[in-house]
C-alpha positions, -999 to 999 in steps of 0.1 A, spaced: -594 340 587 -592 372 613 -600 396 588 -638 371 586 -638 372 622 -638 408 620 -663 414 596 -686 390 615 -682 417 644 -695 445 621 -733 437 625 -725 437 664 -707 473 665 -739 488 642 -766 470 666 -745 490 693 -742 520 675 -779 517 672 -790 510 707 -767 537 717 -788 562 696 -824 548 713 -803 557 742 -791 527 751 -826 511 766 -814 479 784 -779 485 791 -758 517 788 -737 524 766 -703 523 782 -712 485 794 -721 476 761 -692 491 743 -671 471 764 -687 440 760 -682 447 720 -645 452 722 -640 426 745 -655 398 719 -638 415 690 -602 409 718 -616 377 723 -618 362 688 -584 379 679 -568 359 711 -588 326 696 -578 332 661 -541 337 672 -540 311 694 -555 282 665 -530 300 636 -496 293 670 -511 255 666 -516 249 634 -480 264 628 -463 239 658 -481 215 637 -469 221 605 -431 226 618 -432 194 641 -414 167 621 -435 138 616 -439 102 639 -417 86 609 -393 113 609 -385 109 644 -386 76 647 -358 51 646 -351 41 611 -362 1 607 -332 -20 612 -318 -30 578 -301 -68 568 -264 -50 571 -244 -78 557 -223 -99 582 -187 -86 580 -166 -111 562 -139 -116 591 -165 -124 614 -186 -148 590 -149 -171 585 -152 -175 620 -175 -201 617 -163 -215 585 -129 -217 597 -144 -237 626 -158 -262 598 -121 -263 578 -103 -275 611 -133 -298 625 -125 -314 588 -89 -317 588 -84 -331 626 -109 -357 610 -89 -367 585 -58 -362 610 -43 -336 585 -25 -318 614 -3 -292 594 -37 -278 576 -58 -276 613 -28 -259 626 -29 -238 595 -68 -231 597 -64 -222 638 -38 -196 626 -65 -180 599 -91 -187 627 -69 -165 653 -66 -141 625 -104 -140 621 -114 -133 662 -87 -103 658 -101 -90 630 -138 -90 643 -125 -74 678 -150 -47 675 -182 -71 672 -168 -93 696 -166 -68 725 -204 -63 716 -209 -101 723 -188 -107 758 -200 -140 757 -193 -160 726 -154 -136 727 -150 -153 762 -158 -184 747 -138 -181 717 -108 -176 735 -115 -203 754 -117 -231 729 -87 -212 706 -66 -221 738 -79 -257 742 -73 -263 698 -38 -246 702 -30 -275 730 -51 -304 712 -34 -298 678 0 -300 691 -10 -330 713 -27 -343 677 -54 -350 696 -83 -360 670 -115 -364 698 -105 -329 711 -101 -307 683 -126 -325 664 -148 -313 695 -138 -281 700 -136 -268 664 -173 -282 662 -179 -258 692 -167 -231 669 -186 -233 646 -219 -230 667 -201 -196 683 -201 -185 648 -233 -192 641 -248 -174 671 -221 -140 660 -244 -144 624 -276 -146 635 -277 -107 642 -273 -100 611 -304 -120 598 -279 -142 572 -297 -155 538 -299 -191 553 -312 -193 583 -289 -199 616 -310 -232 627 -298 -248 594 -264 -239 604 -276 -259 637 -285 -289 622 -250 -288 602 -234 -286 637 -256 -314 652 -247 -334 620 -213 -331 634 -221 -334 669 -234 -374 661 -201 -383 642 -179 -368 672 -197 -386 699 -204 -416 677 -167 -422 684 -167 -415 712 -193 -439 719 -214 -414 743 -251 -427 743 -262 -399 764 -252 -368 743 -259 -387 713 -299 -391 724 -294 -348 732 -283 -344 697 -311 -358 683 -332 -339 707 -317 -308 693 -320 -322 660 -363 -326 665 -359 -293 682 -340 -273 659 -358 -289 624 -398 -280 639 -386 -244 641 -368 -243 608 -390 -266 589 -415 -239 583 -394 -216 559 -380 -246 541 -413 -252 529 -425 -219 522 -387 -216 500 -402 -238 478 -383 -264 499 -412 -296 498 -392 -323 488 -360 -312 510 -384 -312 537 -397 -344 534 -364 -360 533 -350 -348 563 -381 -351 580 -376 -386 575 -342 -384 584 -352 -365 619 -371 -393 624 -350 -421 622 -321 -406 644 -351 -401 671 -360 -437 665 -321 -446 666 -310 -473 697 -274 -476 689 -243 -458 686 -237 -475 652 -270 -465 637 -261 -427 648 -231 -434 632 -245 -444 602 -270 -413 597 -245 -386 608 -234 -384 571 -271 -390 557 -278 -359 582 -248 -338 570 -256 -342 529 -291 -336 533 -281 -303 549 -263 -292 520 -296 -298 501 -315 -275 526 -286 -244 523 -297 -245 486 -334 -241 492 -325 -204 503 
């Protein structure tokens, strides 16, 4: 490309040759001399400067190249996925008062938090809370207290839920919601607590419009229609026994919506 440049200067060093010989009429011959090698210094300068860019240009990694790579669906570290479901094996054995098994499920549940000590101290929150309701099962237990642990290990597994949802699990954490909320209407069913059972089905409305969607676009219509039907008559529900009697409808029906994904 310089060596064109050049060339394209060749007519203008003959014309100046040339006027120099007619003696140089308008201007003389020094002054036009210079203007000549000045423009010849002047493309060189150009056609360096374009051949620095174009090289900063070629060398420059591209926008992808230094850009963050996209976040990828790491899978959720076993240890910290049993949290959860070791939150489910104890809510079910205090139900059925099987007290050696829930102590035996707190020990595998203790064994789980230590295990998952690294993605805990990334989540200050749900560790603080953790320990907190590991403290309050290890007192309950002993105490055989059904109500309590029952309660608690419920609370465990929403903790473990929230830990999951990071990592963007296969079925998504609002299902694992309504499987808590399921729970949540048989433990204050017994408790015979109108006011947390009308939240629960709050949460329950709440928690199936957001989830509802991907159901149905799984393929998911006639799971969808059921438990729509099911939302509806815990919303329309005006006594602890009728809570009491959909907690289970709620909790099986769940079990059809994990499937969908």
């Amino acid at each position: 490309m310089l060596l064109e440049r050049i060339n394209m200067l060749r007519p203008i060093g003959v014309l100046a040759g040339n006027t120099a010989k007619r003696g140089c009429h308008r201007l003389s011959c020094t002054t036009l001399l210079t203007q000549v090698f000045s423009a010849v210094a002047l493309v060189i300068l150009v056609g360096c400067g374009k051949g620095s860019n174009s090289t900063a240009t070629t060398d420059s990694p591209s926008p992808s190249a230094v850009a963050p790579a996209a976040a990828q669906n790491l899978p959720i570290p076993q240890a910290l996925a049993n949290i959860g479901e070791y939150g489910e094996n104890l809510y079910d054995a205090a139900q059925a008062k099987r007290w050696t098994d829930a102590r035996a499920k707190l020990d595998q549940l203790k064994a789980a938090i230590q295990q998952s000590i690294t993605e805990l101290n990334k989540a200050d929150k749900q560790r603080t809370e953790l320990q907190r309701l590991v403290d309050s099962l290890d007192e309950s237990i002993t105490k055989k207290a059904q109500f309590e642990t029952t309660r608690d290990a419920n609370q465990v597994t929403l903790v473990g839920s929230e830990l999951a949802a990071s990592y963007h699990p296969k079925i998504p954490v609002e299902v694992n919601r309504l499987d808590y909320d399921g729970r949540e209407l048989e433990i204050w069913s017994l408790a015979h607590n109108m006011a947390k059972l009308r939240d629960t089905a709050a949460d329950i409305r709440r928690t199936w419009d957001q989830v509802k969607p991907q159901v149905e676009s799984h393929k998911g219509t006639t799971e969808s229609q059921t438990f729509s039907q099911l939302v509806t008559d815990v919303e329309q529900a005006t006594t602890v026994a009728q809570y009491q009697k959909l907690a289970p409808k709620i909790l099986d029906q769940v079990d059809k919506l994990e499937k969908v994904f």
